[in-house]
N, C-alpha and C positions, 0 to 999 in steps of 0.2 A: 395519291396523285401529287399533291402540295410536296410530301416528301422528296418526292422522287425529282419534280423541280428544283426542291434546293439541292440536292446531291449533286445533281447535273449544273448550275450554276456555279457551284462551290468546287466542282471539278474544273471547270470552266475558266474561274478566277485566275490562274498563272499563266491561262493564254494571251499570247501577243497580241493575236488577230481581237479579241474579245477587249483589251482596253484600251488600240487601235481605236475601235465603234465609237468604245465610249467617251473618250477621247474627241470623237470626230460630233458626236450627239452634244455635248457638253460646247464643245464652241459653237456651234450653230443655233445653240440654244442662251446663252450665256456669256461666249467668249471665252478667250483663256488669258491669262497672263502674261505678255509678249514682248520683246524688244524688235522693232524691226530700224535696219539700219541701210539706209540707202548713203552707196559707194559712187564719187567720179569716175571716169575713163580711167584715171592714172590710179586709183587704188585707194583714196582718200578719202574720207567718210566726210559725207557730207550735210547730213540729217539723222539726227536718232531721235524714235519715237517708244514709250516706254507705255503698256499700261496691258489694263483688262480689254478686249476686243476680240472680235470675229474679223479674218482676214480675207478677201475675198479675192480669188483669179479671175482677173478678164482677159486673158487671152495678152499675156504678153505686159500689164500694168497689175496692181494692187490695188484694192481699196478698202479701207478701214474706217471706221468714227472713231476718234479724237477728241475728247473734251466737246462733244457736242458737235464738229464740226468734221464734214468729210475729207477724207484725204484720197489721193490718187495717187501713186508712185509708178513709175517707170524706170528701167536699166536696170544696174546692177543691183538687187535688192535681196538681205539675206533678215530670213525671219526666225527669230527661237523662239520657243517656248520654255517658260522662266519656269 
């Protein structure tokens, strides 16, 4: 039985959707390594925040911990993962 789990895991590894999950478990558990940089109207950067964190959607704003301290973003806001 053991075997046949790792067969199927190991089959499993090259899938998208599979480190998608893990992916998604890993931030919610940990965070990930991110830059997020929030833009003015006119296209202008106007904040960059760099680090390890969980990002979180409220419906239209961001919110992350920072160095201890929360943040909240609003508008134009583009998030990567480093």
């Amino acid at each position: 039985m053991r075997v046949l789990l790792a067969v199927a895991l190991l089959g499993l590894s090259g899938c998208k959707m599979l480190e998608t999950t893990i992916s998604h478990l890993k931030s919610d558990f940990v965070g990930l390594n991110r830059k997020v940089t929030l833009y003015t109207a006119d296209g202008q950067v106007m904040r960059t925040w760099e680090g390890n964190f969980k990002v979180e959607d409220q419906g239209g704003s961001f919110r992350f911990i920072d160095e201890g301290r929360a943040i909240t973003v609003s508008g134009t806001v583009v998030i990567e993962e480093s």
